[in-house]
C-alpha positions in Angstrom: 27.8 -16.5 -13.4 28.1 -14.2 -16.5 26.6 -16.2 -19.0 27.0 -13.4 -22.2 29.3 -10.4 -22.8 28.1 -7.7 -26.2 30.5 -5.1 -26.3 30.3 -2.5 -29.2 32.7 0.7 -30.0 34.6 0.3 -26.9 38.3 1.3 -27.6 39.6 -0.5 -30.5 36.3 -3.4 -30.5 33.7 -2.5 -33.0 31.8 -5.2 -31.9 32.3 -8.5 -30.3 29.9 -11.0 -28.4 31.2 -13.5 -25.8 29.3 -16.8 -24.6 30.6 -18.4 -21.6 29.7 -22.1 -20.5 29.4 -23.5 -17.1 33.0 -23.8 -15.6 36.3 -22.3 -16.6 37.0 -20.0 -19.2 40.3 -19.6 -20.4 40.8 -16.5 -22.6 44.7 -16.4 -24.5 46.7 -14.2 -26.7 49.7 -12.5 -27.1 50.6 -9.1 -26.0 48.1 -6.5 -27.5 45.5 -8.9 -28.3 43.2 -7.0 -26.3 42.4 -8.9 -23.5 43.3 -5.9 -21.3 40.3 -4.2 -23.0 38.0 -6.9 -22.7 38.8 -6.4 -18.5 38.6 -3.3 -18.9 35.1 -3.3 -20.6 33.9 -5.5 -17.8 35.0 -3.4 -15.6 32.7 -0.1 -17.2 29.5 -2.9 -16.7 30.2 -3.3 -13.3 30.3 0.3 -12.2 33.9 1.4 -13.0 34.5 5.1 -13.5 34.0 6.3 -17.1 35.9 8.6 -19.6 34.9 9.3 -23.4 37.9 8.0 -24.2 36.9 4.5 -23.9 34.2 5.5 -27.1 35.8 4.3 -30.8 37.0 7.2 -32.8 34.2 7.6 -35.4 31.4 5.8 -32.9 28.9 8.3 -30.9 28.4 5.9 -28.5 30.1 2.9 -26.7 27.9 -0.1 -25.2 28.5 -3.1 -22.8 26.1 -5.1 -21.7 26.5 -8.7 -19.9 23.7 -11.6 -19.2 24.3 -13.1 -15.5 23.1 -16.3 -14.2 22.6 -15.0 -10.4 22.2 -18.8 -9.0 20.7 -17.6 -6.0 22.7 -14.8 -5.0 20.7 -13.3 -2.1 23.0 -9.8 -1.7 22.1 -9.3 -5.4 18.6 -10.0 -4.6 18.4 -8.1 -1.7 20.2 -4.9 -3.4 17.7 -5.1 -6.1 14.9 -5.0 -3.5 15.8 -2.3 -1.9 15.9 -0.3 -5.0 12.6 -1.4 -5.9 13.6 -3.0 -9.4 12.9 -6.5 -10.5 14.0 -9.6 -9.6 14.7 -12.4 -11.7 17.0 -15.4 -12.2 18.6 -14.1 -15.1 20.0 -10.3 -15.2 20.8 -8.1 -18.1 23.1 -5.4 -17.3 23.8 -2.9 -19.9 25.9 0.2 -19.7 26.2 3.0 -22.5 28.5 5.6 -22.6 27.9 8.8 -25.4 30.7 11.4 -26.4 28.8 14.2 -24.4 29.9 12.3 -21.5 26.5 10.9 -20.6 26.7 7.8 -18.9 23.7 5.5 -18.6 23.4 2.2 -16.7 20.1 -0.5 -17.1 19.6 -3.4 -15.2 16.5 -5.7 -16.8 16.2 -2.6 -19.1 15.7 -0.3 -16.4 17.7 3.1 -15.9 19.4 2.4 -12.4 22.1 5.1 -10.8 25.9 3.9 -11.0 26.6 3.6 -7.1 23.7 0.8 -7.6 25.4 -0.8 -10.5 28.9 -0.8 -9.0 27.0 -2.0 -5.5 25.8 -5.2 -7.7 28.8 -5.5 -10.1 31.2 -6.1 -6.5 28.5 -8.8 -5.8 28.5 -10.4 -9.4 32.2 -10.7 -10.8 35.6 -10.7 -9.0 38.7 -9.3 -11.2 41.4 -11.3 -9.9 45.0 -9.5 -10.0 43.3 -6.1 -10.5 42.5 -4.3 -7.2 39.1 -4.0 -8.2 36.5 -6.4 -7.8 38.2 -8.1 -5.8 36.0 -9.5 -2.9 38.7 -11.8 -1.8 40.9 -9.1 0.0 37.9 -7.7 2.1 37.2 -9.3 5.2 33.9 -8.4 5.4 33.4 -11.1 1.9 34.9 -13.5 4.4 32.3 -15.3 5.9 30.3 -15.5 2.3 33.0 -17.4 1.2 33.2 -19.7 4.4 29.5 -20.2 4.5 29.0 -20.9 0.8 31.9 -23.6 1.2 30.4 -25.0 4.4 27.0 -25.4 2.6 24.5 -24.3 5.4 22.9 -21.8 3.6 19.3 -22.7 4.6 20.2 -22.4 8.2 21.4 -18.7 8.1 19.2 -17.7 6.0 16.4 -19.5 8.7 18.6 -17.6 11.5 18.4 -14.2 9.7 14.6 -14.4 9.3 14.4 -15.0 12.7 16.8 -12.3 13.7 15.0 -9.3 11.7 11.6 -10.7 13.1 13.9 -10.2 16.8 14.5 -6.4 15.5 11.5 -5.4 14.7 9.9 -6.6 18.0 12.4 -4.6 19.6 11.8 -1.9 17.8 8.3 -2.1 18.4 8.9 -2.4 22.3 11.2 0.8 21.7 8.1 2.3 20.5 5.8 1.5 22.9 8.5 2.6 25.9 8.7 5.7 24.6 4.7 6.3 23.9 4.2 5.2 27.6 4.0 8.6 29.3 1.8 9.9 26.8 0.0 7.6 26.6 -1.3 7.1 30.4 -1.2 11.2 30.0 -4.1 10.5 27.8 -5.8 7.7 29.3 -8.0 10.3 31.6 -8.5 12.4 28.6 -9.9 9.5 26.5 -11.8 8.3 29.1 -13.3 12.0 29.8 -14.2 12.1 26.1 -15.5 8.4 25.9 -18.1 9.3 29.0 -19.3 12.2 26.6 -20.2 11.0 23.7 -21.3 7.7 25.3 -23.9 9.8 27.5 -25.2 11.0 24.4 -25.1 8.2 22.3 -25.4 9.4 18.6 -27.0 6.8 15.9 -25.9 7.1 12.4 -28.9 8.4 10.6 -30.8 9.7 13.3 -29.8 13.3 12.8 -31.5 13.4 9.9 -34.9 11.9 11.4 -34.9 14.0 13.6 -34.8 17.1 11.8 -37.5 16.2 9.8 -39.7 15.5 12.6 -38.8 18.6 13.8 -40.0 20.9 10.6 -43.1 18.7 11.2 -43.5 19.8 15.2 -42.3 23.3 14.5 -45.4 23.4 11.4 -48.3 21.8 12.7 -50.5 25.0 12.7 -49.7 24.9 9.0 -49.9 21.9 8.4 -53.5 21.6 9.4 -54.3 25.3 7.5 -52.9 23.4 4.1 -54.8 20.7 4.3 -58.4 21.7 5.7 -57.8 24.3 2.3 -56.8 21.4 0.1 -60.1 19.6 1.2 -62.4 22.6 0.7 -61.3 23.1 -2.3 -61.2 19.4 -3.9 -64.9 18.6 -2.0 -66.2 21.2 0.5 -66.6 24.7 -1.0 -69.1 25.9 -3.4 -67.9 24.8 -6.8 -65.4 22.2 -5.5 -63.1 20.8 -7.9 -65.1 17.6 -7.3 -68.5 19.2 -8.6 -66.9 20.5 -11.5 -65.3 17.2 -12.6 -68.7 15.8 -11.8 -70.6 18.0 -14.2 -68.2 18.1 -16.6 -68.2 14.5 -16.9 -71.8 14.6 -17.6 -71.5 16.7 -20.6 -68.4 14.5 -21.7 -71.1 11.4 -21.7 -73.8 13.8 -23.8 -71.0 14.5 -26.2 -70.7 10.8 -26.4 -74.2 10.3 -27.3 -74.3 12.6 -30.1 -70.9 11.4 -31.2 -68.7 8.0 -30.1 -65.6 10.0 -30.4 -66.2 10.9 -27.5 -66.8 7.2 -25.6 -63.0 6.7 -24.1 -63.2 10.4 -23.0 -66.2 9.3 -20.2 -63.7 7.0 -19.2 -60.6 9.8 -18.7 -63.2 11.9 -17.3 -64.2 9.2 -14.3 -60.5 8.5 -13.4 -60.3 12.7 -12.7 -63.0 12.4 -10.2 -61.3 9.1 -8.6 -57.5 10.6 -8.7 -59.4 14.0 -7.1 -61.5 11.4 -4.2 -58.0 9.6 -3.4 -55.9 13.1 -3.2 -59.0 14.2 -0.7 -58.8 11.3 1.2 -55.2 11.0 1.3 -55.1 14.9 2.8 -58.0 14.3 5.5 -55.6 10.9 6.7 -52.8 12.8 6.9 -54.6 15.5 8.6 -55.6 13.4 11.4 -52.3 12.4 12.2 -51.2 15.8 12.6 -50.4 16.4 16.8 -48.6 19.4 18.2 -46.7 17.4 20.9 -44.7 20.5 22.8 -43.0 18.0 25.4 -41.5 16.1 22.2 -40.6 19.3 20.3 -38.5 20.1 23.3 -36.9 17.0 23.6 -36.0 16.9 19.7 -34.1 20.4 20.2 -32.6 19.2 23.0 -31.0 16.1 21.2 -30.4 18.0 18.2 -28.4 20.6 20.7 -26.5 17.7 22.1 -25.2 16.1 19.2 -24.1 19.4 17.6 -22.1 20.3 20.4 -20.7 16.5 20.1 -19.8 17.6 16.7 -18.2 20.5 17.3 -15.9 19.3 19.8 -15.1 15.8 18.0 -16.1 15.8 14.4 -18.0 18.0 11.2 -20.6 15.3 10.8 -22.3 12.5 12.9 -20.4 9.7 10.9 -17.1 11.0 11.8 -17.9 11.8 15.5 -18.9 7.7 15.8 -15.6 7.3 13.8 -14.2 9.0 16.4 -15.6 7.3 19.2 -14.5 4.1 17.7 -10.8 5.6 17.0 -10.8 6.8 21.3 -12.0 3.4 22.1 -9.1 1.3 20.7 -6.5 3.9 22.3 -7.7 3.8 25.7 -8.2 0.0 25.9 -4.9 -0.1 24.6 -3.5 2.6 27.6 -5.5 0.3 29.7 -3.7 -3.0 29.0 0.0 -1.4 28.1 1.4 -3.4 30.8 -0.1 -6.2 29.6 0.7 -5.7 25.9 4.2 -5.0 27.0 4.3 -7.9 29.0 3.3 -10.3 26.5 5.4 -9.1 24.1 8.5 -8.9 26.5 7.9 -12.6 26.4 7.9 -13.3 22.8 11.2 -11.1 22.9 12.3 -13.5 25.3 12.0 -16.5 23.0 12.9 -15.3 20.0 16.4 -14.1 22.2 16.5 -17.7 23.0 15.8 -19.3 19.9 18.0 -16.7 18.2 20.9 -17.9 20.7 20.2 -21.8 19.6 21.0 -21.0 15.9 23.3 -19.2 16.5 25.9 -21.5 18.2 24.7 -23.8 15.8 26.0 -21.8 13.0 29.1 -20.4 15.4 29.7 -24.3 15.8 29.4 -25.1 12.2 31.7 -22.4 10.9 34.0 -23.3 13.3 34.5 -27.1 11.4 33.9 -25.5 8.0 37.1 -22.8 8.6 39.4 -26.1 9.9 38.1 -27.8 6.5 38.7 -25.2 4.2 42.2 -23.9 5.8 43.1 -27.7 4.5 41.9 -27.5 0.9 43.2 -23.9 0.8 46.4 -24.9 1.8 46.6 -28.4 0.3 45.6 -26.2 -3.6 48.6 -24.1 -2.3 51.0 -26.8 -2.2 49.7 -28.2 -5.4 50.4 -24.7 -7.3 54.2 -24.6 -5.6 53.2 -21.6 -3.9 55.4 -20.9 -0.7 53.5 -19.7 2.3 
């Protein structure tokens, strides 16, 4: 329902605003009054074909806009979801027209293109007597008008849900018929590439590990030079780091006794010989642990071979080659069961078809009273208005 019309420097109108109530409005005058312009105003909000001489002389631009109450209207609603603009109860449509010729339409305030204004404007006002806008003399308006008078909107609208749930199953078999062959082409190659990876079995992380304990295998002799060298020098050889600390701590302690300055420093100079004792024994520990194991070494390169030949077939890194395992996985357990898949969902196809066909002669049966009904009223209101038929 329009609920508002602003127009402003259209033809001879500086500016006029319209409020319309709830029922009908009867607008009067005589000859020149400018109820022609007001239609035609109208008809520039709803998508009509503009010329700059529509603007006021003196006026750079001409606007319309119009306030609609869309009670409901699902076409308008479904329009303005397919264009990915807002929608609300109440909308503003606004058109402005400038003497360069530019031609701009809003809906809610946002810039829309004028096919989609004129698309809405056929679905929001009908200009009766004009051959425009007039949604009565196209049959495809029809059945809007028989099913808004029979009052079973809730029904199609139930049907219709159902119906694009029934299309895009079938689309989704379509799909799946077509991905058949390739699929069971693949099904050996999956389960080729599944067998693969599988017999190596990589672990996230353990690439890592294993390198390390490799630099460790691959270094043992080193290993054990550093640290026998490490303990010669902190206890072992002939002016050990320890002796030194030892004897300079005795002189720190004479210091002390000729002056207390010196007191905490005895303290300092202890902790040296403790930090130097725990490096020493740390080393020795770690020297013990030290093992060249050759059978290990060789099994560490041999894995390590393994899994970058995984990753150069499948993947850069060990996390994507798993990813990929996982990705192969789901495809071939799905090649596996495709008859099964396509089975089941053959069956819901098959219920939707037959819940699809219940509604349907429902609503067949309902429009069927509703058109008897409103052939009556239609031609009872003729007979009223004189009309011959």
């Amino acid at each position: 329902m329009l609920k508002n019309l602003l127009i402003k420097n259209y033809a001879l109108i500086e500016e006029i605003a319209v409020d319309f109530s709830s029922g009908l409005t009867i607008i009067t005058g005589e000859t020149g009054a400018g109820k022609s312009i007001l239609i035609d105003a109208l008809g520039l909000l709803l998508g009509e074909r503009a010329s700059t001489e529509m603007i006021r002389t003196g006026a750079e631009k001409a606007i319309v806009e119009g306030v609609f109450h869309l009670n409901g209207n699902v076409r308008v609603a479904d329009i303005l979801r397919a264009g990915e603009n807002e929608i609300t109860e109440e909308l503003i449509v606004r058109r402005e027209l400038t003497t360069k010729g530019q031609s701009r339409c809003f809906v809610n305030d946002s810039p829309v293109s004028v096919s989609l204004l004129k698309e809405i404007g056929d679905e929001l006002v009908d200009l009766h007597g004009q051959h425009e806008h007039q949604s009565l003399l196209r049959p495809e308006t029809h059945i809007d008008f028989l099913d808004d008078f029979g009052g079973y909107k809730k029904e199609i609208e139930s049907y219709q849900s159902l119906f694009r749930l029934l299309a895009e199953l079938t689309g989704k078999k379509r799909e799946l018929q077509d991905q058949e062959n390739v699929l069971k082409a693949k099904k050996s190659l999956f389960e080729f590439q599944i067998k693969e990876i599988d017999a190596v079995n990589p672990q996230p992380g353990e690439e890592d590990q294993l390198e390390s304990e490799l630099k460790i295998l691959e270094n043992t002799e080193k290993l054990n030079e550093l640290t026998n060298g490490i303990h010669q020098l902190l206890y072992e050889a002939e002016h050990s780091v320890r002796d030194s600390l030892v004897k300079a701590r005795k002189m720190v302690e004479q210091l002390a006794e000729i002056d207390g300055v010196f007191t905490e420093s005895i303290v300092e100079a202890r902790s040296a010989e403790v930090i130097v004792e725990e490096l020493s024994k740390q080393v020795q520990n770690y020297a013990s642990r030290i093992e060249f194991n050759p059978d290990r070494l060789e099994k560490i390169r041999e894995r390590l071979g393994a899994l970058s030949l995984l990753k150069k077939k499948y993947g850069g890194t060990i996390d994507l080659l798993i990813e990929f395992r996982k990705k192969i996985g789901e495809e071939f357990k799905f090649a596996e069961n495709f008859d099964v898949e396509l089975s089941k969902l053959e069956m819901e196809l098959e219920s939707l078809r037959s819940e699809c066909g219940t509604k349907a002669n429902f609503l067949t049966q309902r429009r069927k009273e509703s058109a008897k009904k409103l052939e009556q009223a239609i031609l009872s209101s003729i007979a009223e208005l004189g009309i011959q038929k």
